[in-house]
C-alpha positions as CSV (number, residue, x, y, z in Angstrom):
1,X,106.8,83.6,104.1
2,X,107.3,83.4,100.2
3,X,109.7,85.7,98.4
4,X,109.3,88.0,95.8
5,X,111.2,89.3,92.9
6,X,108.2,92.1,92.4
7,X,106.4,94.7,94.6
8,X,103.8,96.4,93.2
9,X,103.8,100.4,94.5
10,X,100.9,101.3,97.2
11,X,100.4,104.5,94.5
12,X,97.9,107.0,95.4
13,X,94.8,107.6,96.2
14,X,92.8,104.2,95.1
15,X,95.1,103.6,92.5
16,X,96.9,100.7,94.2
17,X,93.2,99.3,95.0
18,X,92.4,95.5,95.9
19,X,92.1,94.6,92.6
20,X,95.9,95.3,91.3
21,X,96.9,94.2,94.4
22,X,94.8,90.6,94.1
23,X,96.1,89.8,90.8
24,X,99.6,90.6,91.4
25,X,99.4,88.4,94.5
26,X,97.9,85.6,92.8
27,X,101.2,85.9,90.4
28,X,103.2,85.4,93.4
29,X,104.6,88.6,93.8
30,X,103.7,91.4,96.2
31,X,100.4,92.7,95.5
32,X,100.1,96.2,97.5
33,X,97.4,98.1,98.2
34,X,96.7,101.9,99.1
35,X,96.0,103.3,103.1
36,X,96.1,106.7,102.0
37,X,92.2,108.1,102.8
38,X,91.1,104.8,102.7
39,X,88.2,105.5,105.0
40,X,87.3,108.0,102.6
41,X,87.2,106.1,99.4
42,X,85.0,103.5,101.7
43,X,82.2,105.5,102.3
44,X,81.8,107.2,99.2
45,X,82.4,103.8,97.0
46,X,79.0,102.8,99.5
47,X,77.2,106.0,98.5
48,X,77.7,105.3,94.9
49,X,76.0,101.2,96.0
50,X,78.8,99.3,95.8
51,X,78.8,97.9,92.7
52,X,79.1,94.1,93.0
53,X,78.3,94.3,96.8
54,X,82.2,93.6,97.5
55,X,82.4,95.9,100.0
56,X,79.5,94.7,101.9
57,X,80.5,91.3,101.3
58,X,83.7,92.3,103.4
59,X,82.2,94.1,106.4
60,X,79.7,91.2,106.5
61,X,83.4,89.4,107.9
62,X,84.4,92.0,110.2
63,X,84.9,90.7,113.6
64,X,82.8,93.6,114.6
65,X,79.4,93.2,113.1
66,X,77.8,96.4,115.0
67,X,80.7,98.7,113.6
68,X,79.6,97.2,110.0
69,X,75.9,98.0,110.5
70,X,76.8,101.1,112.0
71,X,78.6,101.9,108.8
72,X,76.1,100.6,106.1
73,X,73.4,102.7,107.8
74,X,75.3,105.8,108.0
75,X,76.4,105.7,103.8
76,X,75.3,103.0,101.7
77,X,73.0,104.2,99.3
78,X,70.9,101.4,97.3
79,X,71.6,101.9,93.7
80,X,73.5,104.6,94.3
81,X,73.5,108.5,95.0
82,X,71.7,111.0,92.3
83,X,74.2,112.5,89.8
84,X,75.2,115.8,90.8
85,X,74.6,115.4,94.2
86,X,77.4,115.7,96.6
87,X,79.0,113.1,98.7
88,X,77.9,113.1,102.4
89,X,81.2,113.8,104.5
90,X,82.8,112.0,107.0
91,X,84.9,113.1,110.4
92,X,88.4,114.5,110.1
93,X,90.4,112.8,112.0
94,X,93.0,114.8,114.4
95,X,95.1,114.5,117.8
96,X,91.9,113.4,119.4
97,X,89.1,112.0,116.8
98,X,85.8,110.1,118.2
99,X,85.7,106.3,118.4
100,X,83.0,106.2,115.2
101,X,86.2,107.6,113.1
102,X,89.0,105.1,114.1
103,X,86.2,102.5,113.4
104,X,85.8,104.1,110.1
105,X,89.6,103.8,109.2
106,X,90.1,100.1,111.0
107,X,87.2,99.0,109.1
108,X,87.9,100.2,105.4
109,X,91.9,99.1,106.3
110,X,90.5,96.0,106.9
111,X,87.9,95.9,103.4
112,X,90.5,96.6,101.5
113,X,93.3,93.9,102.4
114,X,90.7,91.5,102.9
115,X,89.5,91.9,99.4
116,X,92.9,91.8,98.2
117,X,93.8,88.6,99.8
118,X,90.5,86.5,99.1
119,X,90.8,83.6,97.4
120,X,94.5,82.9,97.3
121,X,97.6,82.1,99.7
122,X,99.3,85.0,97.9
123,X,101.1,87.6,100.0
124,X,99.5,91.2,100.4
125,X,101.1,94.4,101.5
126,X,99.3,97.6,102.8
127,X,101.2,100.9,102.1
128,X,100.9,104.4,104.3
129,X,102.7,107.4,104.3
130,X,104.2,108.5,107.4
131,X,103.4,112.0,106.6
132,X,100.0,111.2,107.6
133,X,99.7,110.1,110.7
134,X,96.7,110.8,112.5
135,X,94.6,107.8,111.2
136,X,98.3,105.2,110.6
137,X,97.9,103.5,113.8
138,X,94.6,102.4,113.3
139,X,95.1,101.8,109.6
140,X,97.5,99.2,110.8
141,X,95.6,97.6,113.2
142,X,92.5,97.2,110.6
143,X,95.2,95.7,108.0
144,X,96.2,93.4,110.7
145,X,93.1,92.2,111.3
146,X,92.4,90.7,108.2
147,X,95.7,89.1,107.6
148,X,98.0,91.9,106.3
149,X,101.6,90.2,104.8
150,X,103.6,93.3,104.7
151,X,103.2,96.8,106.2
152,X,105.3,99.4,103.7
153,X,105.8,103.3,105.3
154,X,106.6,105.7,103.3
155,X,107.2,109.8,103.6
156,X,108.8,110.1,106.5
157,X,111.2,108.5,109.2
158,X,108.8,105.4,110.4
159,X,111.0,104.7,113.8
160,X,108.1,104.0,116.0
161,X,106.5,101.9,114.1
162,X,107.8,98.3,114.6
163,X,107.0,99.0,118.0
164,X,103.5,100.5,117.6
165,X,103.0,96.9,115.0
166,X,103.8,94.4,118.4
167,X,101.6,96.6,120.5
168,X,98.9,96.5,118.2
169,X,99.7,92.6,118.2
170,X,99.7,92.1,121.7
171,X,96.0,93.9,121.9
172,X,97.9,96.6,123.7
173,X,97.8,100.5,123.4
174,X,100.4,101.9,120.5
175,X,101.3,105.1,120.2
176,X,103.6,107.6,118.1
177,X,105.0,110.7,118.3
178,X,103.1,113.4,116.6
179,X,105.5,116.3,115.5
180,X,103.7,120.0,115.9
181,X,104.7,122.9,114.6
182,X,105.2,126.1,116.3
183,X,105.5,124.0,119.7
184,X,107.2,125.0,122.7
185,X,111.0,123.5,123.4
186,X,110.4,120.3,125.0
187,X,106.9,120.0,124.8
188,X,106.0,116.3,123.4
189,X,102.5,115.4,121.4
190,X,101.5,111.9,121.1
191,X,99.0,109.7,118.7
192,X,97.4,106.8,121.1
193,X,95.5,104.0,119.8
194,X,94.3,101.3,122.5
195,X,92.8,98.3,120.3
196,X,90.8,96.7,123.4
197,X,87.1,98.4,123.2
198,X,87.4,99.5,119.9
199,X,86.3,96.7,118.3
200,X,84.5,93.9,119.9
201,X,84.7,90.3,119.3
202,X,88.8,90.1,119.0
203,X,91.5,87.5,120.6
204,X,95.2,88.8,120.6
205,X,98.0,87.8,119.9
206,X,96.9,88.7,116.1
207,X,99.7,87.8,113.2
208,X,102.7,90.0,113.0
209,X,103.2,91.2,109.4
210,X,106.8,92.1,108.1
211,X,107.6,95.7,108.3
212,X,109.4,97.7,104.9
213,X,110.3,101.3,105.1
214,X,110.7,103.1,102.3
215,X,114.3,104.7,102.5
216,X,116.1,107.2,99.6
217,X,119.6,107.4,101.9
218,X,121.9,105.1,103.6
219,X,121.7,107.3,106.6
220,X,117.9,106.7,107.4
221,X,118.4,102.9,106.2
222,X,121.0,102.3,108.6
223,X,119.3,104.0,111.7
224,X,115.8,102.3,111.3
225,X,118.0,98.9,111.4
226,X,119.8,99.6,114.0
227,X,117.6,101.7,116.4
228,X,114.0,100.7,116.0
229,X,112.2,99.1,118.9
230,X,111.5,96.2,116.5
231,X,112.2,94.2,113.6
232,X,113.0,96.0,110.2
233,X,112.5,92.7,107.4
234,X,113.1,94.7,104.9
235,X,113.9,97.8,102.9
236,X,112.5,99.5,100.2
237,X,115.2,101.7,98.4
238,X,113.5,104.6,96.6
239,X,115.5,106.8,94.0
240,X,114.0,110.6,93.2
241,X,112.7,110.0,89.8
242,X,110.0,107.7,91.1
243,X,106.2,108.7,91.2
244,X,104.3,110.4,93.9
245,X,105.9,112.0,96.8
246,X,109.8,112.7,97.2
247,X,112.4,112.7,99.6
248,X,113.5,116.4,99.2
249,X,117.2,116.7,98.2
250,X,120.3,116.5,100.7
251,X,121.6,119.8,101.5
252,X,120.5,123.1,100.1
253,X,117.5,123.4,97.6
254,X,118.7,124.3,94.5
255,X,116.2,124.1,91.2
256,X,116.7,123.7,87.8
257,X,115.5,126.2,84.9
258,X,112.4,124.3,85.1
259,X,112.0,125.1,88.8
260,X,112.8,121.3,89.8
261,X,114.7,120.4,92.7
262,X,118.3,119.1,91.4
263,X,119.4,116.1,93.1
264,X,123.3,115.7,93.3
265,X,125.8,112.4,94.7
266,X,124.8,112.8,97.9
267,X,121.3,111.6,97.0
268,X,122.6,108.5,95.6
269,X,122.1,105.8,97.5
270,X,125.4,103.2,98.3
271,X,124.2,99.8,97.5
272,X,127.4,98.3,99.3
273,X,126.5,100.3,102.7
274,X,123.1,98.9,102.4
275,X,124.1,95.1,101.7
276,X,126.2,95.3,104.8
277,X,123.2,95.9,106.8
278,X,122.2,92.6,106.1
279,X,118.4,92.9,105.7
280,X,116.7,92.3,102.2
281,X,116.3,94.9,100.2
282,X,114.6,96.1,96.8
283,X,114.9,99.3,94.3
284,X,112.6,101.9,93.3
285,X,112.7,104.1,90.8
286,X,112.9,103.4,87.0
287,X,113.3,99.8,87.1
288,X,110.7,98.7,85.0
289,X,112.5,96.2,82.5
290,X,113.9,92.5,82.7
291,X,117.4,94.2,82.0
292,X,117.2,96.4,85.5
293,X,115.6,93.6,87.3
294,X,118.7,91.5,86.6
295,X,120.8,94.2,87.3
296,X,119.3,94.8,90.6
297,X,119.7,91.0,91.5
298,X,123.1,91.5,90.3
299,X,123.6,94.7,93.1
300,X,122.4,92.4,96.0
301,X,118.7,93.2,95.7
302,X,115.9,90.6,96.5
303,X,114.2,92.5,93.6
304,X,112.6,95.8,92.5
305,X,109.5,97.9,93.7
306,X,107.5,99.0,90.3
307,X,104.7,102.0,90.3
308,X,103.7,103.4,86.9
309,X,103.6,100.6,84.8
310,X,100.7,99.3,87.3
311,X,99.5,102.5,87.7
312,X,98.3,102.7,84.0
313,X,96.8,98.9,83.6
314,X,93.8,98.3,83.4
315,X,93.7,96.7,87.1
316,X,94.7,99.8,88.5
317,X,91.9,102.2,89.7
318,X,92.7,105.0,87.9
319,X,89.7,106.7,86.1
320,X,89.8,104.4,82.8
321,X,89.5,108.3,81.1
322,X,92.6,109.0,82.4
323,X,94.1,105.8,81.8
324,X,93.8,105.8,78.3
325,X,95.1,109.9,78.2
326,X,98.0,108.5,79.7
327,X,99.1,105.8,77.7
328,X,97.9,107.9,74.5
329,X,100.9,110.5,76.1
330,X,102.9,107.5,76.2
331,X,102.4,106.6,72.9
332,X,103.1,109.4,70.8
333,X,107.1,110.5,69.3
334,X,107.3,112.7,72.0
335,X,107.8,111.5,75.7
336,X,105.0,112.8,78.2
337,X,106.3,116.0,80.2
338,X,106.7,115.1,84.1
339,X,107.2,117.9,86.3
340,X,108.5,117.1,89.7
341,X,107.1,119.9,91.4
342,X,108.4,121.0,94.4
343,X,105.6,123.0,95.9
344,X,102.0,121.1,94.6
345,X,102.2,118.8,98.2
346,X,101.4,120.5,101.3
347,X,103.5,118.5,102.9
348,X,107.1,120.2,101.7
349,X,107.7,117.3,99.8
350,X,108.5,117.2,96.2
351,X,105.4,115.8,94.1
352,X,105.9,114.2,90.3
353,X,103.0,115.7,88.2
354,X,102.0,114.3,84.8
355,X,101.0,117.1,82.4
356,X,98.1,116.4,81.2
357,X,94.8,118.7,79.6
358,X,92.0,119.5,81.7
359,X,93.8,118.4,84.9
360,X,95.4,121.0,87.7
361,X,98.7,120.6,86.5
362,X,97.8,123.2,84.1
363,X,98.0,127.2,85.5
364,X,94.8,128.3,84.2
365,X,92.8,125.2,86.0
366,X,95.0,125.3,89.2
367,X,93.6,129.3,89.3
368,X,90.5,128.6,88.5
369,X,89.5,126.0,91.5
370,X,88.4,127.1,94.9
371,X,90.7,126.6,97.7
372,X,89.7,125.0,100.3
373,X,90.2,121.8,102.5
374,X,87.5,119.8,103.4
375,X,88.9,116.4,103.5
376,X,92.2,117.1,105.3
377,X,94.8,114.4,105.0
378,X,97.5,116.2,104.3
379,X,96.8,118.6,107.4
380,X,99.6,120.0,109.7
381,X,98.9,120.2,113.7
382,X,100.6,122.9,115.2
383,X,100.4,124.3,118.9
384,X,98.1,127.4,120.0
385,X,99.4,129.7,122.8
386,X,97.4,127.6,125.8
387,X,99.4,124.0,124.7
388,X,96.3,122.5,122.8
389,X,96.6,121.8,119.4
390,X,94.9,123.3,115.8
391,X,95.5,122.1,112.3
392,X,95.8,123.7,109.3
393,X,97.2,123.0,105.3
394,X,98.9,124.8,102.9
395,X,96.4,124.3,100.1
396,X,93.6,125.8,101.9
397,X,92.2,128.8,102.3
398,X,94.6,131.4,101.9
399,X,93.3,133.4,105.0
400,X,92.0,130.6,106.8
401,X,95.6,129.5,107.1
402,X,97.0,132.8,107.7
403,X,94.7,133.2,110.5
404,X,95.9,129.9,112.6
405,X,99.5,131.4,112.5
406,X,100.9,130.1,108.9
407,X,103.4,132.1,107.0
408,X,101.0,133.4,103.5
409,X,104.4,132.1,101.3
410,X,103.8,128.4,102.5
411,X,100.3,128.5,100.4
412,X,101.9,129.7,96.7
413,X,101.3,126.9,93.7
414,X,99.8,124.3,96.7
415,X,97.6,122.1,95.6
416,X,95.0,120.2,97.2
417,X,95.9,116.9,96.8
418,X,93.1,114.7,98.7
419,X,90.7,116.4,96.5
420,X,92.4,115.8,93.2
421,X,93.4,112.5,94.1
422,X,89.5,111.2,94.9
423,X,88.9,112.8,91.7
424,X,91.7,110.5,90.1
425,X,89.3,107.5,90.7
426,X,86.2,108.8,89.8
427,X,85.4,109.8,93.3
428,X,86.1,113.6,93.4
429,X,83.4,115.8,95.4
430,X,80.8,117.7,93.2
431,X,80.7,121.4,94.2
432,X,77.8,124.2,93.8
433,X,76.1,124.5,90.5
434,X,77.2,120.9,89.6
435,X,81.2,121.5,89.6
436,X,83.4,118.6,90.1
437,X,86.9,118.5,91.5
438,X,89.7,118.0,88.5
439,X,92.6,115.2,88.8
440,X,96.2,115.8,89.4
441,X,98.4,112.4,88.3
442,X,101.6,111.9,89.7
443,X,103.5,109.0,88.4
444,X,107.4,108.6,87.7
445,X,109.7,109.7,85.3
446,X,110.6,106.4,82.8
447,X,107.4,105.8,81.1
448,X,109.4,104.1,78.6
449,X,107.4,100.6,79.6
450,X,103.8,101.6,78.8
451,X,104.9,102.4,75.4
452,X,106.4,98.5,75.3
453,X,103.2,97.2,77.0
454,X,100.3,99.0,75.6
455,X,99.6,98.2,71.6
456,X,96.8,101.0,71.4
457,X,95.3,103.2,73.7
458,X,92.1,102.1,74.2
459,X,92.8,98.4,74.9
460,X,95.4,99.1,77.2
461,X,97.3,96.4,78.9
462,X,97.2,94.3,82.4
463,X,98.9,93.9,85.7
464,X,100.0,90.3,84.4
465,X,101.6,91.4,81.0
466,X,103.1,94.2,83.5
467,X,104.5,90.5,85.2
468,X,105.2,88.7,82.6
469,X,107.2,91.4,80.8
470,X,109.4,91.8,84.1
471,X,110.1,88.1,84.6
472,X,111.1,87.5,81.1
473,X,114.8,87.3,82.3
């Protein structure tokens, strides 16, 4: 497979969309797209009509042609859905969804790195976050089926998933180990996924693509080389002041007078344990310049993973709104303020928010929205009294998740994140009496690079000057 100096981040919601990921590829560098709610962003992108028919252009070459009819019936809308009328929903997916879900999630998997791969020999990635696992298994096996280079997990400690990737392969079932809250010593929940039957019209073995956890510690680096049931080709080494989601700090949680988490030596990672693993490896976090690609080189590194400075070019898909608000922050004497908050995420984990007017990283707008959690990605399960299972979130209802068992301080300054997120792309849910849900942007710390790529505002800048502005070693 080619190398890479460059791999584009698999940010957000959409944001990390086929298009961002197609032209990086085509530069010969690692073009990644998004998993996260990709289902989601499917069906609603169809209810809008699919502007420039890509969409159905790609489920027209899904081996499953009855899934894809199924689909188009169910949500596309020709010429698109009424302003100000909601978005029909689609299943949750749990411990134990219905086959018309999975088929849902393998199928918009499979849009989305098909799209990104047409019309090149480029290589293409597909990112997920291991925090969400109830639709990751057959996220992977959709992204496998059209071709996916590079499988990238994020969030969590991905040790199964090598092994769920040559199952999946093999056209044999793959499962992972769920973990439940509140669950009773020695009690063990599993996710299954058994590709035969789910879709029709397939011949295994399918390719194998290269599997890249995202690590922030030696510790986790080391035991996913040495005890995963399967080949780990390479590592992703994320520090904390990259965008999105966080590993939380080592040790005690101690916050600053800001009331972000303060990360201290032990969360700095030791390049010289990691060369001695002996599997390629690339930084994260703040390396957006020719000087601190050469000086990862320099360290060992095959290269450097790069979020922000994508997430605000005009490939990205990023409200275009939004876009320009951000690089207009950028821009100005002052450098944008961003928070790395370590309650907005249901999840626990720490969250980097972008200040920004008229978004929910403001107090009075956060109060102002209705909780509630309709879309439910970022979910938790935990286990009733008779062994089954329920699931609830932090950022919902305040008594809806005290009444399945949760503790009311869990739900303080949460944050529903699907919600914003789909709103980030112009794809947020519109509410009674016409309200829409707001944005939230997360994006990393040194935003010193959009000031350097963007000469104004409105015109912005692309994923190729983003390239060329790395590469000029």
């Amino acid at each position: 497979m080619k190398s890479f100096q460059i791999i584009q981040g698999g940010m957000g919601i959409g944001v990390s969309g086929w298009r961002l990921a197609r032209t990086v590829s085509m530069q010969g560098q690692l073009g990644v797209v998004s998993s996260t709610a990709i289902d989601l962003l499917m069906v609603r992108k169809l209810q809008d009509g699919d502007s420039g028919g890509d969409i159905r252009r790609a489920l027209q070459v899904f081996p499953d042609q009855a899934v894809a009819g199924k689909i188009l019936e169910r949500y596309f809308i020709d010429g698109g859905k009424a302003d100000g009328v909601p978005y029909a929903a689609k299943p949750m997916i749990g411990d134990r969804p219905g086959p018309f879900a999975l088929q849902l999630v393998v199928a918009a998997n499979f849009v989305e790195v098909y799209l990104a791969k047409e019309g090149h020999d480029g290589c293409v990635g597909s990112n997920y976050l291991h925090k969400i696992q109830a639709p990751l298994l057959a996220g992977l096996y959709g992204a496998m089926l059209a071709g996916v280079d590079v499988v990238i997990v994020g969030a969590g400690i991905p040790l199964e998933i090598p092994a769920a990737i040559g199952a999946l392969c093999r056209g044999e079932k793959a499962a992972l180990t769920l973990p439940v809250l509140d669950s009773e010593k020695g009690s063990v929940h599993k996710l299954e996924l058994d590709p035969v039957g789910l879709i029709e019209g397939l011949e295994f073995p399918i390719p194998r693509p290269r599997f890249f956890p995202i690590v922030s510690s030696v510790t986790l680096a080391s035991m996913l080389v040495k005890k995963c049931a399967g080949e780990v080709d390479g590592l992703i080494l994320e520090k904390p002041v990259a965008g999105g989601h966080n590993a939380p700090p080592r040790g005690r949680e101690t916050l600053n007078e800001a009331g972000e988490p303060v990360y201290g030596p032990r969360d700095e990672i030791n390049l010289e344990a990691i060369r001695k693993l002996e599997v390629p490896f690339w930084l994260a976090g703040a390396y957006a310049s020719p000087e601190k690609l050469r000086e990862a080189k320099n360290e060992g590194a095959e290269g450097v993973q790069i979020g922000s400075a994508f997430a605000f070019c005009g490939e990205s898909g990023l409200r275009p709104d939004l876009k320009t608000k951000a690089v207009e922050l950028c821009l100005r004497d002052d450098s944008p303020s961003v928070f790395k908050d370590p309650k907005a995420s249901p999840t626990g984990f720490p969250f980097q928010v972008l200040k920004m007017e008229g978004t929910l990283s403001e107090d009075d707008v956060y109060a102002g929205r209705e909780r509630r959690c309709d879309l439910g990605y970022l979910r938790e399960p935990f286990e009733k009294e008779n062994g089954t299972l329920g699931w609830r979130c932090k950022a919902e209802d305040v008594d809806a998740y005290v009444k399945k068992g949760g503790d009311l301080s869990d739900t303080v300054n949460r944050k529903c994140l699907c919600n914003s997120l789909m709103a980030n792309i112009g794809l947020g849910q519109v509410r009674a009496e016409g309200i829409e849900e707001l944005p939230l942007i997360t994006c990393g710390e040194d935003l010193a690079v959009v000031r350097e790529l963007a000469v104004d505002a409105e015109n912005g800048y692309s994923a190729t000057k983003v390239l060329d502005h790395l590469l000029s070693v």
